[in-house]
Backbone as CSV, one residue per row, in Angstrom:
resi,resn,N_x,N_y,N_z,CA_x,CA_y,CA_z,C_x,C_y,C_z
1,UNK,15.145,25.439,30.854,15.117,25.862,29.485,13.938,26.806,29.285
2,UNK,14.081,28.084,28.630,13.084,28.648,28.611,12.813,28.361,27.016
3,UNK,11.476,28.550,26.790,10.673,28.626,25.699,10.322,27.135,24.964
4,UNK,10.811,26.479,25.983,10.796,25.049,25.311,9.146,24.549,25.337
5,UNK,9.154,23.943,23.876,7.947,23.432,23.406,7.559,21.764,24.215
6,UNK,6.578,21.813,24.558,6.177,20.512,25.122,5.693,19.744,24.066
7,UNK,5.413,19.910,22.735,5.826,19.139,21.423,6.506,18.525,20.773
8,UNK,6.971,17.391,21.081,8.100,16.771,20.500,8.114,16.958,18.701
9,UNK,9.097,16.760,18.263,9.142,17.177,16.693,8.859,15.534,16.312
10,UNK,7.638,15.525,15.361,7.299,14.495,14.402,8.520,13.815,14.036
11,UNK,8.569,12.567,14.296,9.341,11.076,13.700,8.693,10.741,12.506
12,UNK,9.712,10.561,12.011,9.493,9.771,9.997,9.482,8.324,10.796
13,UNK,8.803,7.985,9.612,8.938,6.194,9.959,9.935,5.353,10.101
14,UNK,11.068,5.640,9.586,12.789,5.594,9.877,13.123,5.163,11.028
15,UNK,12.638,6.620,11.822,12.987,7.045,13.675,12.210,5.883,14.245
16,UNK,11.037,5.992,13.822,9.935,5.227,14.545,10.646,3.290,14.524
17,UNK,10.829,3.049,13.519,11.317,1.866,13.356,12.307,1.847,14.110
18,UNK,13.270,2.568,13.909,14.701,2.546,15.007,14.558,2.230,16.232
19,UNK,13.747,3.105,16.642,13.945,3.221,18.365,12.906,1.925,18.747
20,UNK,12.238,1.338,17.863,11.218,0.203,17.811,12.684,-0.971,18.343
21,UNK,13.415,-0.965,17.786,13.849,-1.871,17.144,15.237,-1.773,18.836
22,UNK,15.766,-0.129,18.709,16.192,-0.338,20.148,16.200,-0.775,21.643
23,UNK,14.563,-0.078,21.207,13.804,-0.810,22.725,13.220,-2.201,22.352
24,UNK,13.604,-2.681,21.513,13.581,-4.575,21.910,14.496,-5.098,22.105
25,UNK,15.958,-4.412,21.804,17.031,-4.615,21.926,17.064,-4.333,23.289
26,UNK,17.044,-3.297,23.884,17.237,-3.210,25.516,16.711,-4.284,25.907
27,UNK,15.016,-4.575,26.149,14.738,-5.647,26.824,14.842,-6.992,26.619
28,UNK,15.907,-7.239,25.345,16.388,-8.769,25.260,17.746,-8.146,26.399
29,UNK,18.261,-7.707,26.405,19.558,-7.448,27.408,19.003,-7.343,28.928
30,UNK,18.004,-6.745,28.995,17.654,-6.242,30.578,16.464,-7.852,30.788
31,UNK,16.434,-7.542,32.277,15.557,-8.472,32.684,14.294,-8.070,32.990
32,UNK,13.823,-6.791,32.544,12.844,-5.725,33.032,11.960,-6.737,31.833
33,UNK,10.600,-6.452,32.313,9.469,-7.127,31.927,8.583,-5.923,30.674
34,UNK,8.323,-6.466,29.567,7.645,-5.476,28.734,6.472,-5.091,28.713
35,UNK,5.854,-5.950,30.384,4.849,-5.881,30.458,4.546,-5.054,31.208
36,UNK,5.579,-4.328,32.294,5.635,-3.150,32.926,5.094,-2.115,32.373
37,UNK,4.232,-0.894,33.289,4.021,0.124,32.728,4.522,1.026,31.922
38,UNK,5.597,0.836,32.819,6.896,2.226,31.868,7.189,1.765,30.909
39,UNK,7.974,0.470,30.688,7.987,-0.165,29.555,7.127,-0.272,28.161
40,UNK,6.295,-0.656,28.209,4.862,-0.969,27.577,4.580,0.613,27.139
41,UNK,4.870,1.955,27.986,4.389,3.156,27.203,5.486,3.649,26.477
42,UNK,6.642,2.849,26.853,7.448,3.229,25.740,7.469,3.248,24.337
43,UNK,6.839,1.869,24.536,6.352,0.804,23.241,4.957,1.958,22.083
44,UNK,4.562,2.214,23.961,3.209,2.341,23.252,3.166,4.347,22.573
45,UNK,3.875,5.002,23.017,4.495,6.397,22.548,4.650,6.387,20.980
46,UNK,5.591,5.122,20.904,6.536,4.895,19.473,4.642,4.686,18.835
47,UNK,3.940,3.880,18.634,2.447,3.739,18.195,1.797,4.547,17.685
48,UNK,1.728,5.375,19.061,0.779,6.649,19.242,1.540,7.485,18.065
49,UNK,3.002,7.658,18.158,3.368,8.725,16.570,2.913,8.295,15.554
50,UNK,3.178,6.580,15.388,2.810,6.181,13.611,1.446,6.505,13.505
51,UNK,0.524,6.400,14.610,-0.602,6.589,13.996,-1.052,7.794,14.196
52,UNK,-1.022,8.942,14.441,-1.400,9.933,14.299,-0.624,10.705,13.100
53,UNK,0.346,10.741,13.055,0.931,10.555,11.654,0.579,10.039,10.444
54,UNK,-0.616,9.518,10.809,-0.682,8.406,9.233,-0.238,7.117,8.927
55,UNK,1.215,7.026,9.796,2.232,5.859,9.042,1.387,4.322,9.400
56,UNK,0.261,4.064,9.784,-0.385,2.751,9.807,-1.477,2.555,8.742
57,UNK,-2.090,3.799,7.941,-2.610,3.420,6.447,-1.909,3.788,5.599
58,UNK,-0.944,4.103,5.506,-0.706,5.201,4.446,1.240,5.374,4.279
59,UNK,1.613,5.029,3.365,3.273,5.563,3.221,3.882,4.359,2.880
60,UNK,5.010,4.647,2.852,5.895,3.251,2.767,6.973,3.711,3.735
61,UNK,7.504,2.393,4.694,6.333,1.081,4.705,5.167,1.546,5.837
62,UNK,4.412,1.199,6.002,2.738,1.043,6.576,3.592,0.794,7.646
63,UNK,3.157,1.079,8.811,4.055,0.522,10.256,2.646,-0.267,11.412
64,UNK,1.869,-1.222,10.666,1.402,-2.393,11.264,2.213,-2.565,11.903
65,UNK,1.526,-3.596,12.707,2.445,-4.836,13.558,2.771,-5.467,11.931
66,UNK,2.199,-6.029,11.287,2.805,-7.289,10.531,3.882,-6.249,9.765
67,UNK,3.958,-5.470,9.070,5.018,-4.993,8.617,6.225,-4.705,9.241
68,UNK,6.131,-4.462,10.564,6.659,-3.944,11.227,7.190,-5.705,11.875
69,UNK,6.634,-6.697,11.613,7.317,-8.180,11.740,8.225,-8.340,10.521
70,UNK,7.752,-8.011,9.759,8.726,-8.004,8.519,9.949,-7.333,8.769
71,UNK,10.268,-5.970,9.039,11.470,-4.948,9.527,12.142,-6.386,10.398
72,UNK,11.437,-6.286,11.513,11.834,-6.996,12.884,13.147,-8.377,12.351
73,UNK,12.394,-9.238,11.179,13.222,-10.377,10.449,14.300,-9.857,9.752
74,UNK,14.080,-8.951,8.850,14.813,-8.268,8.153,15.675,-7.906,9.014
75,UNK,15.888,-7.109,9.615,16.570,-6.152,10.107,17.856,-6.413,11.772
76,UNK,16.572,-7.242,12.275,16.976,-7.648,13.626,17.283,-9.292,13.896
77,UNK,16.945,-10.219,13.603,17.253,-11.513,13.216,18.340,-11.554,12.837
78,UNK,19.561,-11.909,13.695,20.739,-12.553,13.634,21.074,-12.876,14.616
79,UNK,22.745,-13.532,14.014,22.803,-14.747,15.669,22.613,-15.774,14.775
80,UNK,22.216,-16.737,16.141,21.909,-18.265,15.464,20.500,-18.988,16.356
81,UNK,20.163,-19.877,15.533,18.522,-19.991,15.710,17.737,-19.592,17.104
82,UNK,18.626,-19.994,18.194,18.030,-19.498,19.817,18.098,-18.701,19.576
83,UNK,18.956,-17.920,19.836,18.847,-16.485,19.711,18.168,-15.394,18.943
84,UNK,17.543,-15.953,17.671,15.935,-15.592,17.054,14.823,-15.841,17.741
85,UNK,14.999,-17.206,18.079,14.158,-17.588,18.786,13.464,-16.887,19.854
86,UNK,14.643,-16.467,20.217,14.433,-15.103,21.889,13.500,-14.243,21.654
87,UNK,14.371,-13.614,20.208,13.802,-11.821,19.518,12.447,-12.225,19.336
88,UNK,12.104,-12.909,18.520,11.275,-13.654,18.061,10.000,-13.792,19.183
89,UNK,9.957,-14.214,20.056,9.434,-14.369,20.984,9.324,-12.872,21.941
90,UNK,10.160,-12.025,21.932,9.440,-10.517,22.315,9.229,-9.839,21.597
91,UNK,9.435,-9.920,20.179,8.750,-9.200,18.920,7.388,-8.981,18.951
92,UNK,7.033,-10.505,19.542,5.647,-11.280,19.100,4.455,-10.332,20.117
93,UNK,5.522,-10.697,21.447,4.678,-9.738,22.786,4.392,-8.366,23.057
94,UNK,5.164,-7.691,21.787,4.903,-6.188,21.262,4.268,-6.123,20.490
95,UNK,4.369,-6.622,19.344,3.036,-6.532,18.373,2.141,-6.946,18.265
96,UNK,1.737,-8.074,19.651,0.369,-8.005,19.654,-0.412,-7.019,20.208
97,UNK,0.701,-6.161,20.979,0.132,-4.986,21.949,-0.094,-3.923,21.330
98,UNK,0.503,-3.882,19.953,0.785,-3.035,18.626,-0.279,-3.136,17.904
99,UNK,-1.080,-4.498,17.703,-2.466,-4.618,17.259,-3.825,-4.260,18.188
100,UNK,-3.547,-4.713,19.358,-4.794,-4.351,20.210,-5.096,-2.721,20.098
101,UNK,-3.641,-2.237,20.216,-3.745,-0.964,20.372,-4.460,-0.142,19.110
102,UNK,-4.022,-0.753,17.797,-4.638,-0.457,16.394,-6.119,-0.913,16.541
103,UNK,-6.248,-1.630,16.836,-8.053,-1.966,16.871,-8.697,-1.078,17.735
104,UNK,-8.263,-0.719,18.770,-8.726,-0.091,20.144,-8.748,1.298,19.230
105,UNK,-7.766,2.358,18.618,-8.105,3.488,18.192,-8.718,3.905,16.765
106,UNK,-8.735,2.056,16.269,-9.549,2.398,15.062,-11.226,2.824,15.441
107,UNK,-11.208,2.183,16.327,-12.511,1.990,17.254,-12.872,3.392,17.591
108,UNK,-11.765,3.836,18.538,-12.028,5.418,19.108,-12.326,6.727,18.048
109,UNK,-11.875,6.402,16.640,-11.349,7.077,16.001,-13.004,7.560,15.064
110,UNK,-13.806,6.212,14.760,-15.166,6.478,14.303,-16.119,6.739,15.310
C-alpha cells in the first residue's frame, strides 16, 4: 500500500468498549492465556487509546476499569450463573491489568 499512514484513526469509546468486550469473548472460547504477551498487548493497545484520548477522566462513560466493570455486567453477563461466573472471573484479570496500567501512567504522566 502506498501512502499508508502508520496512525491508526482514533476510536470513540463505543469502539474501545467493543473490541474490549470481543477480546474477552475470544479468550473465554480459546484456551490461550491473557497473560501472554500478545494477548495482554492487545488488552493493553485498547488502554493506551482511552487514555491518551482522554476517555479515563473525562466523557461519558469514563472507561476505568470500574466503569468499564459496569459495561462488562451490563452488557456481557448472560447465560446462567457459571457461566458469569467464568466472564466474571476474566473480566476481573483484565481490569486489574487495566488499573495497574492507570496508576503506572498516571505516575509517568506528572
Amino acid at each position: 500500500m502506498t501512502g499508508c499512514s502508520h496512525r491508526m484513526m482514533i476510536m470513540d469509546r463505543e469502539e474501545i468498549i467493543r473490541q474490549f468486550l470481543e477480546l474477552l469473548k475470544f479468550h473465554m472460547q480459546s484456551e490461550a492465556s491473557v497473560y501472554q504477551s500478545s494477548y495482554k498487548y492487545e488488552f493493553f493497545a485498547l488502554f493506551k487509546e482511552a487514555y491518551q484520548n482522554g476517555y479515563i477522566k473525562t466523557g461519558s462513560p469514563i472507561l476505568t476499569a470500574d466503569s468499564l466493570a459496569e459495561v462488562i455486567a451490563t452488557r456481557w453477563h448472560t447465560g446462567d450463573d457459571e457461566e458469569n461466573e467464568l466472564k466474571q472471573d476474566m473480566a476481573w484479570k483484565i481490569l486489574a491489568m487495566w488499573r495497574e496500567w492507570q496508576y503506572a501512567w498516571e505516575r509517568y504522566d506528572n
